[in-house]
PyMOL commands that place a pseudoatom at each C-alpha (Angstrom):
pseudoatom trace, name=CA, resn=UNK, resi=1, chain=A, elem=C, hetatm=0, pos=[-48.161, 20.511, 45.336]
pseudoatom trace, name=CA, resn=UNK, resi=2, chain=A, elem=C, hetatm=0, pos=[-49.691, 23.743, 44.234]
pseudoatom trace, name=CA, resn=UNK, resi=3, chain=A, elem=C, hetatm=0, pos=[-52.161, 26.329, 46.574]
pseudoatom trace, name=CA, resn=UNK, resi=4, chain=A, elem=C, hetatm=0, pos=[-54.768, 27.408, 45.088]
pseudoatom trace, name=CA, resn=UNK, resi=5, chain=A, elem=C, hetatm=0, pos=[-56.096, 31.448, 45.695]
pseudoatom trace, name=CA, resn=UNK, resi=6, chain=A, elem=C, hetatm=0, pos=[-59.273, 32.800, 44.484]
pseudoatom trace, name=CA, resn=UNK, resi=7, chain=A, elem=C, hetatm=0, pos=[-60.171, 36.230, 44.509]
pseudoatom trace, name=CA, resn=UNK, resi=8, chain=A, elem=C, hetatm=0, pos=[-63.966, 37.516, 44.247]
pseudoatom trace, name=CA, resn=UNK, resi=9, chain=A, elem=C, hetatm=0, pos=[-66.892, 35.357, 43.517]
pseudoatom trace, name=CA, resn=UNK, resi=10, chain=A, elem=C, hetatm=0, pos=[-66.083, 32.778, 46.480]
pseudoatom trace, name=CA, resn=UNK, resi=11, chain=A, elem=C, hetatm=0, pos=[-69.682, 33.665, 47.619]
pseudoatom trace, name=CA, resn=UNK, resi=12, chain=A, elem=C, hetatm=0, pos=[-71.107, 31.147, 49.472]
pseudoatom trace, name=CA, resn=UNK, resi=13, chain=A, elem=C, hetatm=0, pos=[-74.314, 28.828, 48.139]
pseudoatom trace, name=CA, resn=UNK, resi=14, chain=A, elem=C, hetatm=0, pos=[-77.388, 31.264, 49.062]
pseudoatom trace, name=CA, resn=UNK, resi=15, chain=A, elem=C, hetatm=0, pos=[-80.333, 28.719, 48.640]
pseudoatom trace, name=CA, resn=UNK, resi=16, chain=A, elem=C, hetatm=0, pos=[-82.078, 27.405, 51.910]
pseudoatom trace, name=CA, resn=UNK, resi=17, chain=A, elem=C, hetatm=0, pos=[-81.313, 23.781, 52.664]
pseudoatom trace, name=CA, resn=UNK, resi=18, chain=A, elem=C, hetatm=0, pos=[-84.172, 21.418, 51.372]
pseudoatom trace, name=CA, resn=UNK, resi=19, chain=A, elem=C, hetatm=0, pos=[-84.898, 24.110, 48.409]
pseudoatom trace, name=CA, resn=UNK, resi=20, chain=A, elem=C, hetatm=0, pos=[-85.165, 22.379, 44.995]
pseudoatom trace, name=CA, resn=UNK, resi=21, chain=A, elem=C, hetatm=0, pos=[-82.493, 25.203, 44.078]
pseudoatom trace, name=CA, resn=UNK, resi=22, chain=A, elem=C, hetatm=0, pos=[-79.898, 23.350, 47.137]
pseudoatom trace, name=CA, resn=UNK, resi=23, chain=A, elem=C, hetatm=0, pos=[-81.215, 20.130, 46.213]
pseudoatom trace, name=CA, resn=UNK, resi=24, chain=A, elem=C, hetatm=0, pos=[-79.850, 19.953, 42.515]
pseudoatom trace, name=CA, resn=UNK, resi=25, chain=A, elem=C, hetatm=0, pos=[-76.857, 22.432, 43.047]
pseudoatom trace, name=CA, resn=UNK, resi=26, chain=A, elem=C, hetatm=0, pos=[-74.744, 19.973, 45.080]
pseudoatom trace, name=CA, resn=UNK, resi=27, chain=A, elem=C, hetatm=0, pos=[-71.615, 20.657, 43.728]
pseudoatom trace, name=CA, resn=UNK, resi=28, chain=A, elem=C, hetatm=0, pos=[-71.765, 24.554, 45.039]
pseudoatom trace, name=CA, resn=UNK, resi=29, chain=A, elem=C, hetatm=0, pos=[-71.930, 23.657, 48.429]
pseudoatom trace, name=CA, resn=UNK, resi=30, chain=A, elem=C, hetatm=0, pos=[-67.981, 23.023, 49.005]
pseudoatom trace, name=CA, resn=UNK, resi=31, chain=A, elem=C, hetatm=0, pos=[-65.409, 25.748, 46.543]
pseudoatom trace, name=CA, resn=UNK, resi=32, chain=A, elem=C, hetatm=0, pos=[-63.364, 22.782, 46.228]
pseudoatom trace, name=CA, resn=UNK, resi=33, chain=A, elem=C, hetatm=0, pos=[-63.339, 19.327, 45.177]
pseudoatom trace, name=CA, resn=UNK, resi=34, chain=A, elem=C, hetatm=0, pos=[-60.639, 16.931, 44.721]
pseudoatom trace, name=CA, resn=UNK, resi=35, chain=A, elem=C, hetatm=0, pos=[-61.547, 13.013, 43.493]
pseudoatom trace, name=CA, resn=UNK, resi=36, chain=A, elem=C, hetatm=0, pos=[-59.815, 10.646, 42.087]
pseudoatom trace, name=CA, resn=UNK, resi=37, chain=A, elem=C, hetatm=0, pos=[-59.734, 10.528, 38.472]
pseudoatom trace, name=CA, resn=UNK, resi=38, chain=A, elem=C, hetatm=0, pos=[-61.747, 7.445, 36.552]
pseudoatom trace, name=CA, resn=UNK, resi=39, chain=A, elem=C, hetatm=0, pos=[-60.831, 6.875, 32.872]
pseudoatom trace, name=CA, resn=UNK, resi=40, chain=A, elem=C, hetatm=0, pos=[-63.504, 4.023, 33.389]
pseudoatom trace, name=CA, resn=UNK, resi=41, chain=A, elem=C, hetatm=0, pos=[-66.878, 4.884, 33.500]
pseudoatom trace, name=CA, resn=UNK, resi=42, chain=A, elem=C, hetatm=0, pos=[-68.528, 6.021, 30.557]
pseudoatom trace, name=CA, resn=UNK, resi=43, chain=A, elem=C, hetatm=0, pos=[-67.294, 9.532, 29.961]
pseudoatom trace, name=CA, resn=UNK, resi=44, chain=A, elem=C, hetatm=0, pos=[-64.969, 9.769, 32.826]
pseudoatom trace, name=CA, resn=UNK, resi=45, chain=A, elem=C, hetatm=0, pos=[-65.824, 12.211, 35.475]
pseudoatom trace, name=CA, resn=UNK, resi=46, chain=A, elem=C, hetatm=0, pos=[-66.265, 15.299, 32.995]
pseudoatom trace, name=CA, resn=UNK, resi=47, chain=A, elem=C, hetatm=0, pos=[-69.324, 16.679, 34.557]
pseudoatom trace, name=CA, resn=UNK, resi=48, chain=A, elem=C, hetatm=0, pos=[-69.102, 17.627, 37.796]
pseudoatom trace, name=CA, resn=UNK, resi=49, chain=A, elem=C, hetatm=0, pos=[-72.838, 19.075, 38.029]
pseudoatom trace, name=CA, resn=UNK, resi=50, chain=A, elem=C, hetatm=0, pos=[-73.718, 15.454, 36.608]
pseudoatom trace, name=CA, resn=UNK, resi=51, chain=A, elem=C, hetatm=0, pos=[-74.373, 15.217, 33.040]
pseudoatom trace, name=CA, resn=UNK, resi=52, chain=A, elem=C, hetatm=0, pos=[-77.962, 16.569, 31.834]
pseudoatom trace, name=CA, resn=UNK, resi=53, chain=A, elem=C, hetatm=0, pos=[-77.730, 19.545, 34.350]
pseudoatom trace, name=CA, resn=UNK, resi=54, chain=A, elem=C, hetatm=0, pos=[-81.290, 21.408, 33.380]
pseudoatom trace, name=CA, resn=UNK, resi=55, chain=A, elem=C, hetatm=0, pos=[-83.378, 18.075, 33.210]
pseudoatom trace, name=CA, resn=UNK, resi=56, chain=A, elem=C, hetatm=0, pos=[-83.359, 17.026, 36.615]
pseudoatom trace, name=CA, resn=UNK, resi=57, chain=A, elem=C, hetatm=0, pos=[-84.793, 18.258, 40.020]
pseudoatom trace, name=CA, resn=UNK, resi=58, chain=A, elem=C, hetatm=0, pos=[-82.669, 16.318, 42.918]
pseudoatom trace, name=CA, resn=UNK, resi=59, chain=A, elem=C, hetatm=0, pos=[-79.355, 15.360, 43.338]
pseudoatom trace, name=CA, resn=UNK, resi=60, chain=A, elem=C, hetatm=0, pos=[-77.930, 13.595, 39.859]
pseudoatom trace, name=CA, resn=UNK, resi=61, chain=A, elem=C, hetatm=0, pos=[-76.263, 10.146, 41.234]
pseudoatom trace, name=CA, resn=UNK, resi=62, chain=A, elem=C, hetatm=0, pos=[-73.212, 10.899, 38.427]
pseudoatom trace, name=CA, resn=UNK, resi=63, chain=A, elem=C, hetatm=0, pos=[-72.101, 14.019, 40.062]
pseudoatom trace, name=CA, resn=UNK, resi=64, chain=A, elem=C, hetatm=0, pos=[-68.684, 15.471, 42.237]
pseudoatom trace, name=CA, resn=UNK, resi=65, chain=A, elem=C, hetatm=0, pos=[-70.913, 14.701, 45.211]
pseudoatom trace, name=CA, resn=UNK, resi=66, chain=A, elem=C, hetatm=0, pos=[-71.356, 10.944, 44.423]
pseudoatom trace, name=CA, resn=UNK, resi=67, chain=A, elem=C, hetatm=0, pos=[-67.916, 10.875, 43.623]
pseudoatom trace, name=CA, resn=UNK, resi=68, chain=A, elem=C, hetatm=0, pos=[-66.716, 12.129, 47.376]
pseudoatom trace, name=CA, resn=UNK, resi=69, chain=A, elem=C, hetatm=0, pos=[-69.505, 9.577, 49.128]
pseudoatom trace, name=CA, resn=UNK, resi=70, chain=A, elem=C, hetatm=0, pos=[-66.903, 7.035, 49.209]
pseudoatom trace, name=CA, resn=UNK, resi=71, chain=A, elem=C, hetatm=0, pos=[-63.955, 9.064, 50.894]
pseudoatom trace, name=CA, resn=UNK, resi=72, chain=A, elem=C, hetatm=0, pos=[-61.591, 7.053, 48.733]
pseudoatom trace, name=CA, resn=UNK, resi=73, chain=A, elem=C, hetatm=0, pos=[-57.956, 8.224, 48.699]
pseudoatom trace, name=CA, resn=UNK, resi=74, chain=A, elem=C, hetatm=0, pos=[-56.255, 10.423, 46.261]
pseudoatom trace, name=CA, resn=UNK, resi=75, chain=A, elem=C, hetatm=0, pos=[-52.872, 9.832, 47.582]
pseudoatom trace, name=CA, resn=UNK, resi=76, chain=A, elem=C, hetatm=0, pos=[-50.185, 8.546, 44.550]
pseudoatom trace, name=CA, resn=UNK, resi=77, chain=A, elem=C, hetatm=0, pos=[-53.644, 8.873, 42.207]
pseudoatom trace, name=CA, resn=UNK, resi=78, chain=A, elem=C, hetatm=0, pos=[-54.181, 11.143, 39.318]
pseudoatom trace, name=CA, resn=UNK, resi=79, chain=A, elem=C, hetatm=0, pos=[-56.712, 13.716, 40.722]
pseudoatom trace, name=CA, resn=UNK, resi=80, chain=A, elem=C, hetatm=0, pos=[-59.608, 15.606, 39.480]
pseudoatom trace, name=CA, resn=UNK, resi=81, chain=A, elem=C, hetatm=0, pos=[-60.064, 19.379, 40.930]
pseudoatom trace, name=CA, resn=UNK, resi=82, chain=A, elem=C, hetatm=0, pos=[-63.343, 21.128, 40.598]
pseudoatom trace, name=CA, resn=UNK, resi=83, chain=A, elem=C, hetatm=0, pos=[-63.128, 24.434, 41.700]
pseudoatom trace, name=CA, resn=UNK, resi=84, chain=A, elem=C, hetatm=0, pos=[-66.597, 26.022, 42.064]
pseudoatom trace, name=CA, resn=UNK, resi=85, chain=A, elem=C, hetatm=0, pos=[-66.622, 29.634, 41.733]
pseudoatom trace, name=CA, resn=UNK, resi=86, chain=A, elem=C, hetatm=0, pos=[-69.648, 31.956, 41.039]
pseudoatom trace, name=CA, resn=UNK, resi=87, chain=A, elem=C, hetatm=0, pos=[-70.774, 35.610, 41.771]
pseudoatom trace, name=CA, resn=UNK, resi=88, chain=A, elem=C, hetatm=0, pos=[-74.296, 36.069, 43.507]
pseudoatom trace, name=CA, resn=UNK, resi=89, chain=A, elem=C, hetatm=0, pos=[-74.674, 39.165, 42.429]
pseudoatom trace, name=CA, resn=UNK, resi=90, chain=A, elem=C, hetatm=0, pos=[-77.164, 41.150, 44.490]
pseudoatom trace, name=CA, resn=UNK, resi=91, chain=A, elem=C, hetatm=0, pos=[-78.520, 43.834, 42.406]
pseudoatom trace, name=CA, resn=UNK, resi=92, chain=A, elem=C, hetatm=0, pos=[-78.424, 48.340, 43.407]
pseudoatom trace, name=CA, resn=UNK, resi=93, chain=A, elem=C, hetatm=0, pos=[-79.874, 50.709, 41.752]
pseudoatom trace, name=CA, resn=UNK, resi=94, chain=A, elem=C, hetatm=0, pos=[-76.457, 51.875, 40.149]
pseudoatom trace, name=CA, resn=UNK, resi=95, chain=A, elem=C, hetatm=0, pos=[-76.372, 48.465, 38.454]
pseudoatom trace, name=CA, resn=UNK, resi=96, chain=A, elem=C, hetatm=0, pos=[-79.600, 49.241, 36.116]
pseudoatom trace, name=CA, resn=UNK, resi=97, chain=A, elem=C, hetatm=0, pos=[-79.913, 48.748, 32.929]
pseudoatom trace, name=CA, resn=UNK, resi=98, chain=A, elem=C, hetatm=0, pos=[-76.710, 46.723, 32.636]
pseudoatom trace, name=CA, resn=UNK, resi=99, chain=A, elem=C, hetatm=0, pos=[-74.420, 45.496, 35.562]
pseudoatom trace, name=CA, resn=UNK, resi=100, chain=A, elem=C, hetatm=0, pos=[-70.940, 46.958, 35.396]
pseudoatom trace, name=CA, resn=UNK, resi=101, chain=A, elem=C, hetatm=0, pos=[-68.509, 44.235, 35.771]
pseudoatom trace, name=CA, resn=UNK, resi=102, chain=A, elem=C, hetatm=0, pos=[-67.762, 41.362, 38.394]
pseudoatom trace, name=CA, resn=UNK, resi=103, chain=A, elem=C, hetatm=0, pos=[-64.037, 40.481, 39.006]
pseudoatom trace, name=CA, resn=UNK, resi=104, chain=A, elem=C, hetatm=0, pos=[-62.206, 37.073, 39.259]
pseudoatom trace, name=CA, resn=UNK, resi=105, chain=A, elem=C, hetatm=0, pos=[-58.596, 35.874, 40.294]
pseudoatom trace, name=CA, resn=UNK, resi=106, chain=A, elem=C, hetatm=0, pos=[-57.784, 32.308, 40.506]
pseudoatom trace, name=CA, resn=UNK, resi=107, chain=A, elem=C, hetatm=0, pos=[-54.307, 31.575, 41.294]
pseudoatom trace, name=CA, resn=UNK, resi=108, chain=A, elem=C, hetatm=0, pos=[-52.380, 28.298, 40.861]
pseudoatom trace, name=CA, resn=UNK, resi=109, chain=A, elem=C, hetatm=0, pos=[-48.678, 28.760, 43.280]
pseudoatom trace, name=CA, resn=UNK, resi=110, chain=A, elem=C, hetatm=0, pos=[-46.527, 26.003, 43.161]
pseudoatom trace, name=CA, resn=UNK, resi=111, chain=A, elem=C, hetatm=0, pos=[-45.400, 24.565, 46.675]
pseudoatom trace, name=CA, resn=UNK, resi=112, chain=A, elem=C, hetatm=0, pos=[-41.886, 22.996, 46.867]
pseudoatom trace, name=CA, resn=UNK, resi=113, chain=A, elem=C, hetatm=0, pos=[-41.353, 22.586, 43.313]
pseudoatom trace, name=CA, resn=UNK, resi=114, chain=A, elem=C, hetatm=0, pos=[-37.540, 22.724, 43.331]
pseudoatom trace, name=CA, resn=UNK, resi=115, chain=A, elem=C, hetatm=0, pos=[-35.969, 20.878, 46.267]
pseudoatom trace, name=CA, resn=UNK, resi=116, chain=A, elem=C, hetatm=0, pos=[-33.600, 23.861, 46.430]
pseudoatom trace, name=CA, resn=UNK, resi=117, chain=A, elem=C, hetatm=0, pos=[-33.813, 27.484, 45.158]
pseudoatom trace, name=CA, resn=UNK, resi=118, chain=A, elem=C, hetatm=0, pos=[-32.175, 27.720, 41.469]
pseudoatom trace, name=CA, resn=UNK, resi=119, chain=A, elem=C, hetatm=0, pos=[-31.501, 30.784, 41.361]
pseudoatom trace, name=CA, resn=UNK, resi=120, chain=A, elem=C, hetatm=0, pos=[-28.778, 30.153, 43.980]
pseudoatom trace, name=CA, resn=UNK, resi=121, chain=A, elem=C, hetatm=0, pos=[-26.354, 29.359, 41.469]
pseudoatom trace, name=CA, resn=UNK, resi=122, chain=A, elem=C, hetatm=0, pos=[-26.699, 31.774, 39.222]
pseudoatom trace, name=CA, resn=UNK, resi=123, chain=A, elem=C, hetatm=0, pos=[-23.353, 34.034, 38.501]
pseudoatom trace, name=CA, resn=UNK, resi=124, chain=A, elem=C, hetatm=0, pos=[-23.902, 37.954, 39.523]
pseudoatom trace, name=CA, resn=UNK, resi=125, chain=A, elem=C, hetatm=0, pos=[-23.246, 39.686, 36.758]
pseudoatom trace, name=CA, resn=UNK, resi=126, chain=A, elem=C, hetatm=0, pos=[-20.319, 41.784, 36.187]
pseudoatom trace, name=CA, resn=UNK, resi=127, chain=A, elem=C, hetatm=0, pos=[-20.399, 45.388, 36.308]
pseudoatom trace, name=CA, resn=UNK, resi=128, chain=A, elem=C, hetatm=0, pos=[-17.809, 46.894, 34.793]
pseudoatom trace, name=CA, resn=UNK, resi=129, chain=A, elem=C, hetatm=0, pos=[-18.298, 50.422, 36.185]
pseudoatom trace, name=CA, resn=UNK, resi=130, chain=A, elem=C, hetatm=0, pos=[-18.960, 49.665, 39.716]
pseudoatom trace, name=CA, resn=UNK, resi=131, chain=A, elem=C, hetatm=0, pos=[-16.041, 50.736, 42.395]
pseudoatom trace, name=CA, resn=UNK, resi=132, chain=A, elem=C, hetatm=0, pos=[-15.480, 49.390, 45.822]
pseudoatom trace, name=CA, resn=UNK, resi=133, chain=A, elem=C, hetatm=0, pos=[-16.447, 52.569, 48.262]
pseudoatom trace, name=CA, resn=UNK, resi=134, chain=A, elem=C, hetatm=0, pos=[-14.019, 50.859, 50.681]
pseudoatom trace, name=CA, resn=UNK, resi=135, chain=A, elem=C, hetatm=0, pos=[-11.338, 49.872, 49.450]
pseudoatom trace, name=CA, resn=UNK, resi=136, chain=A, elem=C, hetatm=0, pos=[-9.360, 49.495, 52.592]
pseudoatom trace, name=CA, resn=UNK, resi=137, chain=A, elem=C, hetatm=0, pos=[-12.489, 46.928, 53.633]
pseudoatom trace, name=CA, resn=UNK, resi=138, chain=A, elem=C, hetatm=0, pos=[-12.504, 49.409, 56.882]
pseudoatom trace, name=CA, resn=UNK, resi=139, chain=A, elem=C, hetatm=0, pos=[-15.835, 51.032, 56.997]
pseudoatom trace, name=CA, resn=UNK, resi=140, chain=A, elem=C, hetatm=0, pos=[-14.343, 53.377, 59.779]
pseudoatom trace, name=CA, resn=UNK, resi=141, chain=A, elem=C, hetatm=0, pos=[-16.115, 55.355, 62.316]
pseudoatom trace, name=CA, resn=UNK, resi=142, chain=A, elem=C, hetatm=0, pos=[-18.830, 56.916, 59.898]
pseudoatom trace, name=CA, resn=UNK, resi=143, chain=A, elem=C, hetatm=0, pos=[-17.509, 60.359, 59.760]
pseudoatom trace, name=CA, resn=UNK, resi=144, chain=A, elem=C, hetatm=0, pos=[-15.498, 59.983, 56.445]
pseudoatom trace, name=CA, resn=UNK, resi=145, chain=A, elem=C, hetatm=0, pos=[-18.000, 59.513, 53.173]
pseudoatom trace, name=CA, resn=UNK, resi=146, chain=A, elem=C, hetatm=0, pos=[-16.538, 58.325, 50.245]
pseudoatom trace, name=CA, resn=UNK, resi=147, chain=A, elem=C, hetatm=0, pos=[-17.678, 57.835, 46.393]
pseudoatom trace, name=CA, resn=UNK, resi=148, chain=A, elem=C, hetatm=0, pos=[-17.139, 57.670, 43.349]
pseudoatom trace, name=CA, resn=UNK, resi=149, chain=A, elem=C, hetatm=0, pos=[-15.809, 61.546, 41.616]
pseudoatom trace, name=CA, resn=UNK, resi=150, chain=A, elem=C, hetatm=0, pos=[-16.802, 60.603, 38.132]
pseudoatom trace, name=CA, resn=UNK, resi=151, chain=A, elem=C, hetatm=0, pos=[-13.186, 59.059, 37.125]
pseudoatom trace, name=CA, resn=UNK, resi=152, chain=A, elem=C, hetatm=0, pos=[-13.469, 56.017, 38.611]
pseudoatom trace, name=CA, resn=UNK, resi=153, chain=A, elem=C, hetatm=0, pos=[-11.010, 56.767, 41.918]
pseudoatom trace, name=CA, resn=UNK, resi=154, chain=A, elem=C, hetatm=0, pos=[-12.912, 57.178, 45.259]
pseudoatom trace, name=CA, resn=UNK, resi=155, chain=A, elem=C, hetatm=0, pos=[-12.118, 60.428, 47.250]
pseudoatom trace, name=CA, resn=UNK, resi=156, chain=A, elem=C, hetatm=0, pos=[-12.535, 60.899, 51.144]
pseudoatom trace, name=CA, resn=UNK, resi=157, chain=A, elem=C, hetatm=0, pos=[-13.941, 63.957, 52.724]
pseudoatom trace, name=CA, resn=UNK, resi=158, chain=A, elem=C, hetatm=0, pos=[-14.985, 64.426, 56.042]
pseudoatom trace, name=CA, resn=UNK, resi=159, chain=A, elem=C, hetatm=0, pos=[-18.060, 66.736, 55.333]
pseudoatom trace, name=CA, resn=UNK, resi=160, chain=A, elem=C, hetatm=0, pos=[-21.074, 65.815, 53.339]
pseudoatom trace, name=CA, resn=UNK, resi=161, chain=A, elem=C, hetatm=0, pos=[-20.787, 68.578, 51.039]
pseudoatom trace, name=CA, resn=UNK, resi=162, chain=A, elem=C, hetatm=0, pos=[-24.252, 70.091, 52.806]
pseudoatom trace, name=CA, resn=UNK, resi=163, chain=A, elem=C, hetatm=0, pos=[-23.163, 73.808, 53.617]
for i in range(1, 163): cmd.bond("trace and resi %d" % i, "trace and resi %d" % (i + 1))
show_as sticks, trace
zoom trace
């Protein structure tokens, strides 16, 4: 299972319902669609938009929309996943002659991938030069500070060298 993030241009259809614009632009009503895949039709289910996008004025029948109709499951099916994503861009005067730039993030995060983390068994690596600052294991009451003096032994004082 994977979520799916977007970031910018999740702007909402604009165009009134009933407007030819609404009317042909089906697909933009919902930001995502999942169908079952089908190898068998002609072409498969490659256009979501249906096929001759500019030549029609309602609703194509071959479109993500028809697809949906039927509520068929996707469960234990290969799935399609139209993700409709566009920028709406409503214009200010700082924008003329040329609009600046419009960002997008889609992001794809796996969900329960590995049954278990697999990093857990990973070895820590060894590090030669670190020392124990306890050796004794006995953290004590706090007032002793110990580290390392540059030779590798520990030394305890009971002042923090701060004077």
């Amino acid at each position: 299972a994977y979520s799916v993030g977007i970031g910018g241009a999740t702007r909402g259809l604009l165009a009134q319902p009933g407007s030819w614009v609404r009317e042909r632009a089906g697909f933009a009503t919902k930001s995502l669609w999942v169908v079952p895949s089908d190898e068998a039709t002609s072409g498969g289910r490659r256009w979501p938009a249906g096929r001759h996008v500019p030549q029609t004025r309602t609703q194509p029948k071959d479109s993500v929309v028809d697809w949906s109709k039927d509520g068929e499951s996707v469960d234990n099916k290969d799935i399609l996943l139209f993700l409709t994503v566009g920028v709406n861009h409503v214009p200010r005067p700082e924008d003329w002659p040329v609009m600046p730039t419009e960002h997008l993030r889609v992001v794809f995060k796996p969900i329960g991938f590995f049954k278990a983390n697999p990093a857990l068994d990973v070895k820590a690596p060894v590090d030669e030069r670190s020392r124990n600052a306890f050796p004794a294991g006995d953290i004590g009451t706090g007032a002793v500070v110990e580290h390392a003096n540059g030779n590798g032994s520990t030394q305890a004082s009971t002042s923090c060298g701060c004077n």
